[in-house]
N, C-alpha and C positions, 0 to 999 in steps of 0.2 A: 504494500500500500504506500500512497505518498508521504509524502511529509504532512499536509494539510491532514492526513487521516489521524497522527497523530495528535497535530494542534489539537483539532478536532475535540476527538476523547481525551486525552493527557490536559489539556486544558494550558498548553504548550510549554507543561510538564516533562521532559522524558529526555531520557539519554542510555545510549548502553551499556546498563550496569557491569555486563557481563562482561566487557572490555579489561575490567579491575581482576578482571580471574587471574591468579596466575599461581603455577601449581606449586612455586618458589617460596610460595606464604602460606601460611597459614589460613585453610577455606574460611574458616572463623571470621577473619578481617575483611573476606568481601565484600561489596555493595551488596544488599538484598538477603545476606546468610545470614541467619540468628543463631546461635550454638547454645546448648544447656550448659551453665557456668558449673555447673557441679560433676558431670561427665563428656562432655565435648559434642554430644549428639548433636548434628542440626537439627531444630525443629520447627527452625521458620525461612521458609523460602520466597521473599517478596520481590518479584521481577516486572511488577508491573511499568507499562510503557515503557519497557527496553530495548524498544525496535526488535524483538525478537520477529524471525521469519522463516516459513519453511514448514514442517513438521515435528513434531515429537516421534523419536523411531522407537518402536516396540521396546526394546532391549536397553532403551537406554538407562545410564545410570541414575536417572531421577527415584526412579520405581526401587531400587536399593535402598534409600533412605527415609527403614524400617518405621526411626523414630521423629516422621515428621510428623508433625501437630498441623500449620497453616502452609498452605500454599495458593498463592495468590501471582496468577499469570493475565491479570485482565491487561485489556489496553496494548493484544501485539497484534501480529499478524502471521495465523498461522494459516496461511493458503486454501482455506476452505476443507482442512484434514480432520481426520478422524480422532475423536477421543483415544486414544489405546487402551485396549482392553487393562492392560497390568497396572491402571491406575487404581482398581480393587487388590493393589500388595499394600495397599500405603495404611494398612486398616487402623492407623493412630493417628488418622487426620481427623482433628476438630473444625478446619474452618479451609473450605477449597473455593477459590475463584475464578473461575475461569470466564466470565461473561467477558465481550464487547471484545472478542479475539478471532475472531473469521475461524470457527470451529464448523465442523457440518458434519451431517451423516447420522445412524442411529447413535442414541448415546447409551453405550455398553449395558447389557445388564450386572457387569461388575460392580459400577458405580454405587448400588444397593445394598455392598460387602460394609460399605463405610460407617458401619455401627455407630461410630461414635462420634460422628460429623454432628457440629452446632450450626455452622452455616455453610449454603451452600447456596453460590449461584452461578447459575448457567445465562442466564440471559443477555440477548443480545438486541440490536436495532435491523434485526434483519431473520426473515424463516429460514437459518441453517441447520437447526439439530434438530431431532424426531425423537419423544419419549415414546415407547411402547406401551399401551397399558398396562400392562404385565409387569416390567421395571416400574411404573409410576405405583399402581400398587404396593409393591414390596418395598419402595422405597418409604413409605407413608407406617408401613408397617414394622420396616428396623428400623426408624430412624427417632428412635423415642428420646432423645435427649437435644433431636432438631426444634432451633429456637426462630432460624432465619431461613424460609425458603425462597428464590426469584425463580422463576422459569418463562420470567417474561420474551415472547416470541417464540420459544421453543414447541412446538408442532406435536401437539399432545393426542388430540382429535378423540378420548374419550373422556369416559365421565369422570366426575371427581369424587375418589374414594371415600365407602361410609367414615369412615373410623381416620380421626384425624389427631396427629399428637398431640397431645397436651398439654406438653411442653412450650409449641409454638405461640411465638409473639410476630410475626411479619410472614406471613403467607400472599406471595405475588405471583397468581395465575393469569397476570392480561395477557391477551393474543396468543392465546393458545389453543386454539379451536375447539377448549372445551365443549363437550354436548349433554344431555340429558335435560335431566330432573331435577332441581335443587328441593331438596324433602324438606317440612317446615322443621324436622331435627335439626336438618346442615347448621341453621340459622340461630342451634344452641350452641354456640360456641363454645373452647376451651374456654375457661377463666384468664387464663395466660394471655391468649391473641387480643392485640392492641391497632396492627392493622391487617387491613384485608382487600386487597384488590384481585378483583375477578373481572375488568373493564375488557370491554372489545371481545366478546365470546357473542355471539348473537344466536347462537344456536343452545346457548344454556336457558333453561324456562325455571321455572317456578312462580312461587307466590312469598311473600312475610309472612310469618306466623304470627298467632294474632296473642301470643304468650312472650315472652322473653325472660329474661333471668333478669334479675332488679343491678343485680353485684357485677356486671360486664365491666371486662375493660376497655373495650374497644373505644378507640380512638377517632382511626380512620377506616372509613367503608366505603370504597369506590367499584361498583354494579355498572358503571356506564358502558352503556350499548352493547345490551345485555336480550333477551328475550324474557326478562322476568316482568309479570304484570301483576295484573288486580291491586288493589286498594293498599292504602297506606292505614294500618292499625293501628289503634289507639296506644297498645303497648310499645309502637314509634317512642314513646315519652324515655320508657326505660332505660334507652340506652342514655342516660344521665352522662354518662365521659365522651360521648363524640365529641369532636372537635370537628372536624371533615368529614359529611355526606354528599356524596355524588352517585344520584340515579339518575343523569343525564341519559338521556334517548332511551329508556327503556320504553315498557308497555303499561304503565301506570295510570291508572284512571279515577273516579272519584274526587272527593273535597278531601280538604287535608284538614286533618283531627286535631283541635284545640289542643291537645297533649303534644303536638310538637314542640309547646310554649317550654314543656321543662327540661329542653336538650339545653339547658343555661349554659354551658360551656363550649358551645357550638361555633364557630369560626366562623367556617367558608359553608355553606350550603346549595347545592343545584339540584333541580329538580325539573329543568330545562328539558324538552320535546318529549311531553309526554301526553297526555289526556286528562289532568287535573279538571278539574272543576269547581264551581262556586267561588267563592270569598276569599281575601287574605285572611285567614286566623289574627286577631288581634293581639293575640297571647305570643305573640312575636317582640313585643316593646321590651318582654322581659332578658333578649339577647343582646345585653350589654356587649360582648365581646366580640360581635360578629362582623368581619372584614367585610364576606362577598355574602350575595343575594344572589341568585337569577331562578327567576321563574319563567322564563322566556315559553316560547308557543307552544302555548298552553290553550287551552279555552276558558279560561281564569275571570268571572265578569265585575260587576258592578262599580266603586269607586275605590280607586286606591287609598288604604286607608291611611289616616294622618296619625301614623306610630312609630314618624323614624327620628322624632326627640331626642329617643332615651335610646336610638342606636348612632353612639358618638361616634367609635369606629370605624363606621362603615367605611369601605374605600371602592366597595363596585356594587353597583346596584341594577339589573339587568331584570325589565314587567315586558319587554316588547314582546310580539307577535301574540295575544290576547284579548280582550273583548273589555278593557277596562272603557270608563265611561267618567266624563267629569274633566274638573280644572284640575290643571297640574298642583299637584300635593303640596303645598306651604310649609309642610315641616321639613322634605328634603333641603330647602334653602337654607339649613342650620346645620347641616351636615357639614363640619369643617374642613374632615379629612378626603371628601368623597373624590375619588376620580375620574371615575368611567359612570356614566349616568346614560342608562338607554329604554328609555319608554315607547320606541316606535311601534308602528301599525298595533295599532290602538283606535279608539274613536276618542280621546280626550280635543277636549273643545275648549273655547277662548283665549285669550291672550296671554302670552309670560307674564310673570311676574315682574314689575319696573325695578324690581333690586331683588338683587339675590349675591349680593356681594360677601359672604361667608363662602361661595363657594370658590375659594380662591387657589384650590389646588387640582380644578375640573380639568382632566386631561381628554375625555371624552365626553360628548353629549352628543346623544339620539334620542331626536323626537320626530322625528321623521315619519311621513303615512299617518298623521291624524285629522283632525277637524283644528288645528291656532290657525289660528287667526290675529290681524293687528300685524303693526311695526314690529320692527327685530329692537328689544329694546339694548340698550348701549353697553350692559354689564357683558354682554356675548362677546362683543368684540374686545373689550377690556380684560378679559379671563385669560391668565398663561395659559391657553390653550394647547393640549396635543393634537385633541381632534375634537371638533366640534363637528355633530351630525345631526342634522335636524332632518334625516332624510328617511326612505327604504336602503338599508344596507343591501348590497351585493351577497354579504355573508354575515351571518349574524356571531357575537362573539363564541368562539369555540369553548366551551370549559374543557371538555376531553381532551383539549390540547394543552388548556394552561394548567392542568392542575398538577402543580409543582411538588407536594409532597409526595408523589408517586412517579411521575415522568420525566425526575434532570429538574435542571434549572428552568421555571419558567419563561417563558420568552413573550413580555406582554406585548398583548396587540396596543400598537400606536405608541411604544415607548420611543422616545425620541424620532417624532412625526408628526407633524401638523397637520392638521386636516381639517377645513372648515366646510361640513356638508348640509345646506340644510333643502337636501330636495324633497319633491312631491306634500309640498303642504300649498296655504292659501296667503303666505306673507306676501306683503304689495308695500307700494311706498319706493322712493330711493335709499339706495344704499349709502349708509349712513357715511361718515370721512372718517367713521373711527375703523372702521375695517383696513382704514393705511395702516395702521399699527402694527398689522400683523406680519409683522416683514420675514418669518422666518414661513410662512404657507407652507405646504406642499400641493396640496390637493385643495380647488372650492370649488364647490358644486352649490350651485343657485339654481338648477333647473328646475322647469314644473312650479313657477309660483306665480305671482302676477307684481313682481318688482319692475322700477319704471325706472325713468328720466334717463340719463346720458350715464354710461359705463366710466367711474375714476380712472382716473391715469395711471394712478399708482401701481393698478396690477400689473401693469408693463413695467414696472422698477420691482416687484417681488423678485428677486435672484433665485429663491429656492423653489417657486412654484412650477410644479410638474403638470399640474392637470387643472385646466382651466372649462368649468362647463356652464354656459347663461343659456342653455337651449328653455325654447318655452315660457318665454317671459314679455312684458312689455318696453323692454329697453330700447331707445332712441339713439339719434345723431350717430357719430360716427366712431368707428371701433378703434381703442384706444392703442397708442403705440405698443405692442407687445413685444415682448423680446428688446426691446430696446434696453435692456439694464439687465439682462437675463436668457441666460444662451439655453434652460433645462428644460422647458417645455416639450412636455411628447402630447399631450392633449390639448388641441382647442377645439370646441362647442360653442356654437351662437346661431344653432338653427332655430329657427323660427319666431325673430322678433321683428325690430322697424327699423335695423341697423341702412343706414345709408351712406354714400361717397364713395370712395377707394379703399380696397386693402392695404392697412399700411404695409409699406416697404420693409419696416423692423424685422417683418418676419422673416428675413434673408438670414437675418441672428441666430433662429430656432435652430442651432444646428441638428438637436435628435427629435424633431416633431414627426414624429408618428400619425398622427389624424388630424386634418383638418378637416370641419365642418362649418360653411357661411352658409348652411340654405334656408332661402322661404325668410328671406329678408328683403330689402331695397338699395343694396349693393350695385352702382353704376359705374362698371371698370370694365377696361379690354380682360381679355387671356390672362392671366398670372405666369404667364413662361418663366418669371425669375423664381420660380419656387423650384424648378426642374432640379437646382442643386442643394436640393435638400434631400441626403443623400438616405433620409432615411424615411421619408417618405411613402406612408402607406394607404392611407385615406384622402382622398380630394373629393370633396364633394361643395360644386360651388349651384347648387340648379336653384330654381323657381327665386332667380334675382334678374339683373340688367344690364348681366355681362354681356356686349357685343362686342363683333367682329372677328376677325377669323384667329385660329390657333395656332401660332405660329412656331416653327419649325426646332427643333433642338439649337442650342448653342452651344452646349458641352459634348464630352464625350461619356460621357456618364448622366442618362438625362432620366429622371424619374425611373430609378433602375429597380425601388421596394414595391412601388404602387400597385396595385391588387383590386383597388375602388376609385373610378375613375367615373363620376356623376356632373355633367354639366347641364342635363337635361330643364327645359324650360325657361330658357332665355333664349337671348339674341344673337345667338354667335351665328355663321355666314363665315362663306366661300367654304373651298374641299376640305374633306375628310384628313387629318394630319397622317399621312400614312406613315412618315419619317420617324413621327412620335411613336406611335404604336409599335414599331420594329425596337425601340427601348423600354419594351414596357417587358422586364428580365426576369419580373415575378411570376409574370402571368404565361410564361415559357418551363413546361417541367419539363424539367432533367430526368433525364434515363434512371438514376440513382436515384431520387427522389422518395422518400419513404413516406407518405402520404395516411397509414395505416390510424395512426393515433392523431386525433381532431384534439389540436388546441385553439385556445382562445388570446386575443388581442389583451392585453393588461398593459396599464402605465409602469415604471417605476421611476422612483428617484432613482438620482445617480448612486445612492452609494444601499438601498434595498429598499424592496417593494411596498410599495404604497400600504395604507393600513386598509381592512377589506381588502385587499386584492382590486382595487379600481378595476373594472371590465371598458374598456371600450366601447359601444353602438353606435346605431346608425338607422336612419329613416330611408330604405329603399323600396321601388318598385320592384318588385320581385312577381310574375307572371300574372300580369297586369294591374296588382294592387299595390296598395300603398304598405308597408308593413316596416313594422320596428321592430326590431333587431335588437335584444336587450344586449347579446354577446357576437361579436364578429370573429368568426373561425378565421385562421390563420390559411385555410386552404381556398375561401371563397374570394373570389375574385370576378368583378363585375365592370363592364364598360357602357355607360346609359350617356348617351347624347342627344334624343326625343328632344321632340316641340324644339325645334331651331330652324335655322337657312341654311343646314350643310346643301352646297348643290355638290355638282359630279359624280361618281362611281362609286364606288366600294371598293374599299383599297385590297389589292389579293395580300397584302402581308399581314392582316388580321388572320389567317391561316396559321402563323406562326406562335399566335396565341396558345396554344392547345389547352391550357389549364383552366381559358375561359369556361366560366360557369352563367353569364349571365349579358348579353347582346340586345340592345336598345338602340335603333338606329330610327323609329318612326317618326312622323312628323317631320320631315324636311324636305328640300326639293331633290332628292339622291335620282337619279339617271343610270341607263344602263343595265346590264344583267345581272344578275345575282352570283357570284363568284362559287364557282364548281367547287372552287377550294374552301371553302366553308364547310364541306365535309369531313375536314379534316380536323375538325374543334370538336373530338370525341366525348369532352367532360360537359361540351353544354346541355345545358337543360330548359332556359328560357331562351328564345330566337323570335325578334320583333324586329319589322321591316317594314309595318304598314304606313299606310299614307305618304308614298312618297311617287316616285314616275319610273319604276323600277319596267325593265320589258322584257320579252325574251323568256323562254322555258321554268318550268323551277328544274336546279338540276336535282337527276339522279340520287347525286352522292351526297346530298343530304339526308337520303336514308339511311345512312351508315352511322350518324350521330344516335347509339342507342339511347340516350339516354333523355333525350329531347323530349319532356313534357308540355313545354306550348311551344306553339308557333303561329303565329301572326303576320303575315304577306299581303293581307286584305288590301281592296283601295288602289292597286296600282293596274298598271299594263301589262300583265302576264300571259300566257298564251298559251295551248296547249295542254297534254294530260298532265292529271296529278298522278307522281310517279306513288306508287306501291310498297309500303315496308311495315315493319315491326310496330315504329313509334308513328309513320305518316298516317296507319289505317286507323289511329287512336283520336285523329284529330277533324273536327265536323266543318260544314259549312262557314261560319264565321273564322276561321283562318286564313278563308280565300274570297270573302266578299269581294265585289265591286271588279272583280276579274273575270270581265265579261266575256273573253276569247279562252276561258282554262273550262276544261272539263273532264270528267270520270268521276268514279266517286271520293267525296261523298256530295258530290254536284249531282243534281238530279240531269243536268247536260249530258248528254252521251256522246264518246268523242267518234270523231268521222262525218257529225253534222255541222252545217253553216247556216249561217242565217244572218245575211247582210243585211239587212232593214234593220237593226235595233241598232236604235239610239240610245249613249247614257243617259242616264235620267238621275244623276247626284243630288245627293240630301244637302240640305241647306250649307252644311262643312263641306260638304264636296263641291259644292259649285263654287265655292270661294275660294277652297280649292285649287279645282280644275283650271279658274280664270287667274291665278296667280301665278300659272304659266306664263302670260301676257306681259312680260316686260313693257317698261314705257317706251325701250328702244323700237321693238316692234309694232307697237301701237303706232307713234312717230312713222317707221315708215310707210307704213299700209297708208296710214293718212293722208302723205305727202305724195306718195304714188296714184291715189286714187283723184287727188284736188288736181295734178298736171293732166294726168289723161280727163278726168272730166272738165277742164276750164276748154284742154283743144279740141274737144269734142262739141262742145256747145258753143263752140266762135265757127266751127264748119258748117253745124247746123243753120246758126244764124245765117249766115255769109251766105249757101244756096238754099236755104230754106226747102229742104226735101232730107231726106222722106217729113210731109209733116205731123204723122201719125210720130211718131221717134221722138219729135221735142217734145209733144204734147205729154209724154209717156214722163219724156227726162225731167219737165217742168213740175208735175204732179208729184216727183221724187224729191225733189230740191231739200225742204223743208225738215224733211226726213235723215237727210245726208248733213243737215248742219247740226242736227242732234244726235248723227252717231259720237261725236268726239265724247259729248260727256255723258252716254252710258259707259264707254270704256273708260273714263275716268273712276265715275262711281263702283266700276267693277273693279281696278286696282287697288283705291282704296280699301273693299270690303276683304 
């Protein structure tokens, strides 16, 4: 393993003890040898993080020393080898460790010989060793003087023995595919056991029994993401010395029994995705000592009750995803120590509290998905904030991951990371000038509320701010210099507000911006071609604004080489198709090697680790003909939408070179010419639009080779001829071929081999406006000008011999006629 594998575990502890061997001294004096002062025996061998590597061989002389008591080999890397059997010679081992050493394979039934073993752990951060049933029994049953078990990850896959020592104080069975039955005996415990983890078995079931012993010691009890359900019993109370209960995600249902009141020495609490129901028990105020709370989604109703006075300590408090009802709580505001505060998707109603300045050490806030309402009042922006989320989380807080007395060192969510999120609620008004304060941001998310007036400058001077999103709101004027003070942006969002002018130029800054999103705003700019060197560039979506004119050509050699989502569709761009562009579009081109197998998702991170929540990416696309949002953007989808514009000319044949294209939006424009046979060759697509444009000539063939093709749309143009035959074409009806009056077969009721010259189009109202927007003013202009010479020399001949006089009498009756065609073709351009 690397080096890093040691920082890692060693905690950049370690070195090789074993270097100091030498057989010139005395073994006594080496690093890691302990010797019995009274007969010279080793009887402690501590080689932990010794960069040890390779194997242990059968024969070796570890297994000679008769009289070892501990051995402790955690923290190497022994190549994914096998325990050796001869480690049942050592039978005066009290205390053996072997976890977090790249061990694998069955582990011996020898191991079971070790009578007189007090601790013993095997576990690792990864499934390499395999108990047998058979060994894990016998081990439960010599092992009467075992005080410390781990066999966390090791690959057990049966039940958990009746008959458990009684000796044991630390029993750690997580992720080890325990299964069965937990009997309501299991749940008598020894007297002795203080903690108990059986976390991440999902196939172990049972129920609590609704008895307990009054005298337990138990400490800590971690059940999470388990298959144990039904009701929480009132003898809940008894266990009088928890400190730590965690039945996060199990199957738990019912109201929770007033008798949880007298678990008074209780800590940390979760009871997080379960099926609870009814009321917070009030007999909670009596948990003076109690750090964390979370009763997350849950079905939990009524009003949160006003009992968190006399919980001084609190430091996390986690009601979201539940049916609570009412104004946010008043007595949280007195919480001095609290830090993480998350009440979201809830229906709590009215405005914040205008002070709530005790909360001076709030590292996180969600309230996010309720009914507030009102201004964001000022104390928000004032708080040393890590994360502020007034929103729907992407992920709600994990306890199963932070819970630190059983898994390592915690690793709290949002520890050194700013986050100001407060989307999907009804906050309006402008943003206030005290949000400049927050200079250290990472992440602000304002989307989905109804805030107004003109976006501060300041977030374009935030240096730390990664993820910037205003989509959805009523913001004005024009978007403020970004990136100008601040090169770390990978997110910006500002779809769908009243933002108008130009994109600023700052953004030539954003050196790792990842997603840009201006759409379904009043944006009035050419092309953005200088964004092309932004080299990491993967989202462009500029549609439904008032960008015109045409898209012009690369200027590097590296020209939008990440881009995947490529959305101008709904504005005013004009002239050909960038074909130049498109031959650098390097994402959208898979590689032969290409391992496509595992769908990931788009995420922000800061520069130096990943945003809190895991920020997701999205995006508002048309996806086979509708509108749809996209809450995650897969890293393999890639989409090209150019609709509703003035591309004229062809179809460029180097969109063939696409092949990883998943999604083709060419409708609505004046496009000309055939449809490129090579488009058969874009085998990942699955959306294919072309309607409304002057397309002519065959469809080909080899668009039936795209299998994978769920719509397609051709309608409205000048096509001609049969509809070719396949897999996905015989899937698709009438409405993919409208208005293509010379195509026929099925599923046209037209049968091909017939003619029928007399039909005239007869376009719907978009089609005639349409059809006559063919008519250029240049063409108009000439016909005009051709038709006023020949008829000015035609009615001076007439005049001049006066014959035939039937002829002028005809021309004359016309006149009137001919000086009102100019402005129906006027009124026909403009429509």
């Amino acid at each position: 393993m690397s080096e890093e594998y040691f920082n890692y575990w060693c905690y950049e502890d370690f070195f090789p003890k074993t270097k100091s061997w030498n057989e010139s001294r005395d073994c006594c004096s080496w690093d890691g040898v302990t010797c019995d002062l009274l007969n010279g025996h080793v009887i402690g061998l501590d080689l932990t993080c010794s960069l040890l590597r390779g194997s242990i061989h059968p024969n070796s002389t570890l297994f000679q020393l008769h009289h070892l008591h501990t051995l402790n080999l955690y923290g190497n890397d022994f190549n994914y080898s096998s325990i050796p059997h001869n480690i049942g010679r050592l039978r005066n081992l009290r205390h053996l460790n072997l976890s977090n050493s790249f061990f694998s394979g069955k582990i011996p039934t020898e191991i079971s010989y070790l009578s007189n073993l007090v601790s013993l752990d095997l576990s690792s951060y990864f499934y390499g060793l395999q108990l047998d049933e058979r060994t894990f029994e016998a081990m439960f049953q010599n092992f009467t003087n075992l005080e410390v078990l781990s066999l966390f990850l090791v690959n057990i896959s049966s039940p958990i023995p009746v008959n458990i020592s009684s000796s044991l104080r630390y029993l750690d069975l997580g992720y080890t595919n325990l299964r069965g039955v937990l009997t309501e005996s299991f749940f008598l415990l020894p007297n002795s056991l203080e903690m108990l983890y059986l976390r991440f078995n999902d196939l172990l079931k049972g129920v609590f029994p609704k008895i307990h012993r009054s005298n337990t010691l138990l400490m800590e009890l971690d059940i999470s993401y388990t298959g144990i359900s039904g009701e929480l019993p009132d003898s809940i109370g008894a266990f009088s010395s928890l400190n730590i209960l965690n039945l996060h995600d199990c199957q738990f249902s019912g109201s929770i029994p007033d008798s949880i009141g007298n678990l008074t020495r209780i800590t940390e609490l979760a009871l997080s995705y379960n099926h609870f129901t009814g009321h917070i028990p009030s007999t909670i105020s009596k948990w003076k000592h109690l750090t964390r709370l979370d009763l997350s989604d849950n079905s939990f109703s009524g009003e949160i009750p006003d009992v968190f006075s006399n919980l001084k300590e609190l430091r996390y408090l986690h009601l979201s995803s539940n049916s609570f009802i009412g104004l946010f709580p008043s007595s949280i505001s007195n919480l001095t120590h609290l830090q993480r505060l998350d009440l979201s998707s809830n229906s709590l109603s009215g405005s914040l509290p205008n002070n709530a300045s005790n909360l001076q050490t709030l590292t996180q806030l969600d309230l996010s998905d309720n009914s507030l309402n009102g201004t964001i009042p000022s104390w928000v922006f004032n708080l040393p904030l890590v994360s502020a989320e007034l929103r729907k989380p992407g992920q709600g807080f994990a306890w199963g991951q932070q819970w630190s007395s059983s898994a390592g060192p915690a690793q709290g969510v949002g520890s050194g990371r700013d986050n100001l999120d407060l989307k999907f609620n009804s906050f309006q008004g402008p943003l206030p000038s005290s949000i400049c304060n927050m200079n250290s941001l990472i992440l602000l998310d304002l989307s989905h509320n109804y805030f107004s007036d003109s976006v501060l400058h300041c977030l374009g001077s935030m240096v730390s701010l990664t993820v910037l999103d205003l989509r959805r709101n009523n913001f004005t004027g024009s978007l403020p210099p970004l990136c100008a003070h601040n090169t770390s942006l990978s997110t910006i969002v500002v779809n769908g507000n009243r933002f108008e002018g130009h994109l600023p130029v700052s953004l030539l800054n954003c050196n790792g911006l990842q997603a840009l999103d201006v759409g379904n705003n009043a944006i009035n700019d050419t092309f953005p071609a200088w964004l092309e060197t932004l080299q990491e560039l993967q989202v462009l979506i500029l549609k439904s604004n008032k960008f015109h004119g045409p898209i012009s050509t690369c200027q590097t050699k590296f020209c939008f080489p990440k881009l995947r989502i490529f959305d101008l569709s709904r504005n005013d761009f004009s002239g050909s198709l960038p074909a130049k562009v498109f031959r650098n579009f390097k994402a959208m081109i898979k590689l032969d090697d290409e391992d496509t197998r595992g769908i990931t998702y788009m995420e922000s991170k800061s520069n130096n680790f990943s945003l809190q929540a895991s920020y997701e990416d999205s995006a508002s696309l048309v996806i086979k003909g509708q509108d749809i949002e996209l809450q995650r953007i897969s890293t393999i989808m890639t989409t090209i939408d150019l609709s509703s514009n003035h591309f004229e000319g062809v179809i460029p044949e180097t969109l063939k070179d696409l092949s990883s294209l998943w999604l083709l939006n060419l409708s609505h424009n004046n496009l000309i010419g055939y449809i490129p046979m090579e488009l058969g060759q874009l085998n990942k697509l699955e959306a294919l639009d072309l309607s409304w444009n002057r397309l002519t000539g065959k469809i080909p063939q080899e668009l039936t080779r795209i299998n994978f093709l769920a719509v397609l749309n051709i309608s409205q143009n000048h096509l001609v001829g049969p509809i070719p035959q396949g897999p996905q074409f015989n899937t698709f009806g009438n409405d993919s071929y409208g208005g293509n009056l010379d195509l026929c077969g099925p599923p046209l009721s037209k049968q091909c081999g017939t003619s029928d010259s007399s039909h005239v189009p007869q376009p719907e109202d978009e089609g005639e406006s349409y059809f006559f927007s063919g008519f250029t003013w240049e063409s108009v202009v000439i016909g005009y000008s051709f038709g006023l010479v020949v008829g000015t020399v035609m009615w001076s001949l007439m005049f001049k011999y006066r014959k035939p006089k039937w002829f002028v009498e005809f021309f004359d009756g016309l006149m009137p006629h001919k000086r009102r065609r100019p402005k129906k073709r006027a009124q026909r351009r403009r429509s």
